[in-house]
C-alpha positions, -999 to 999 in steps of 0.1 A, spaced: -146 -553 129 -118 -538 107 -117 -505 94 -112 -522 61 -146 -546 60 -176 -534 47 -206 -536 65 -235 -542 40 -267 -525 57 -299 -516 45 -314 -480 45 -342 -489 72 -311 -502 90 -288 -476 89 -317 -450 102 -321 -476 133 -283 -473 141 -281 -439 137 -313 -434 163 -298 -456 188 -262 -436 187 -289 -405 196 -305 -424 221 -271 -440 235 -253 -404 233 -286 -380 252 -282 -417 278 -243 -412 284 -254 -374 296 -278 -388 321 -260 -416 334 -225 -392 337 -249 -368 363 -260 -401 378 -220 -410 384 -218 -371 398 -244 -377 421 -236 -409 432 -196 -399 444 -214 -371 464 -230 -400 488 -192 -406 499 -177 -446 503 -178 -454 464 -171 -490 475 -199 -497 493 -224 -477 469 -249 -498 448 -260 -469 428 -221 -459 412 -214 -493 406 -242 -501 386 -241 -463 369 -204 -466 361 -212 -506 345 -240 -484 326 -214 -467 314 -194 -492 302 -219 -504 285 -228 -475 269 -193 -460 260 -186 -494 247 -218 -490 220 -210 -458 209 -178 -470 201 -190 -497 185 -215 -479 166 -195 -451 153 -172 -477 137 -199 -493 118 -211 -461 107 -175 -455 91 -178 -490 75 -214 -488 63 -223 -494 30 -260 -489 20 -274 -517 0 -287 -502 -34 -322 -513 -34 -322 -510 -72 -292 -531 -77 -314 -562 -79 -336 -553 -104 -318 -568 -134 -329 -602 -120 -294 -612 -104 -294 -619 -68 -272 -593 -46 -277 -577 -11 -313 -568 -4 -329 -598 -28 -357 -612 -20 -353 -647 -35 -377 -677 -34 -365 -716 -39 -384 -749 -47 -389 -760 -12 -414 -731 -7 -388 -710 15 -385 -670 12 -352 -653 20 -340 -621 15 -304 -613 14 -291 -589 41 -257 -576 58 -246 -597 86 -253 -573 111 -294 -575 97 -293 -614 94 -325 -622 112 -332 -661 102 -365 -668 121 -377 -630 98 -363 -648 65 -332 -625 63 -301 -646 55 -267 -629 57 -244 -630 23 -221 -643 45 -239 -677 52 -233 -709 31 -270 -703 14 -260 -665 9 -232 -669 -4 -245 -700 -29 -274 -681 -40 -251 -645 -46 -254 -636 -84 -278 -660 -93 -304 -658 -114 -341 -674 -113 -341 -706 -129 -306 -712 -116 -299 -744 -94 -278 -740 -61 -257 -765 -38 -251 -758 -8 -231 -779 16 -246 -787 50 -235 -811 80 -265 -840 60 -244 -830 25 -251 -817 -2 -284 -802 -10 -296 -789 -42 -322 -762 -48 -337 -740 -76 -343 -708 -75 -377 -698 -83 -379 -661 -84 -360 -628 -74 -375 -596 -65 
């Protein structure tokens, strides 16, 4: 991720990052005694517990990282930016064929909980669209049509 993208996150979403950068960050203090303790046994090549600490780590250093950039990036959806009817980040929007989505960042996109990223081909279709309004959307079968039905 680029310095220069946004990330679009909600304010539920933002809270969960921020409480896994506390968890990862008091778990980096624990698993850096665990490293401490484990080069006091001696041979570091033949010991189980420093090679899985320091791939812990890894692991670890490698999500704070990854974290702190987002936070730097983040933009928190306005959950009253929707309200004038047009569909933007955090919509939830519901078509003819009976299906419910809401419109998330692409870090939130959860399809099988109904939350389509405004980067996918249906996001994107459906972004500042109104109910009423009828979508295409191009798909590997071709072209399928929908109308929106309503926007909360």
């Amino acid at each position: 991720m680029s310095q220069s993208q946004n990330l679009y996150i909600s304010r539920r979403g933002l809270e969960e990052i921020k409480a896994e950068l506390a968890q990862l960050l008091g778990d980096r203090k624990i698993i850096t005694a665990k490293i401490k303790e484990a080069r006091e046994f001696g041979d570091l090549s033949e010991n189980a517990e420093y090679t899985e600490a320091k791939t812990k780590q890894s692991f670890i250093e490698g999500r704070i990282v990854e974290i702190e950039m987002m936070l730097k990036v983040a933009k928190v959806i306005d959950e009253n930016n929707h309200k004038n009817g047009i569909i933007t980040l955090g919509s939830k929007v519901k078509l003819d064929n009976g299906k419910e989505y809401e419109i998330a960042g692409s870090n939130e996109a959860s399809p099988e909980q109904g939350k389509i990223s405004n980067e996918s081909p249906i996001g994107m279709a459906l972004l500042g669209r109104l109910a009423g309004d009828t979508i295409e959307i191009n798909t590997p079968d071709g072209v399928k049509k929908y109308t929106v039905i309503s926007v909360n």
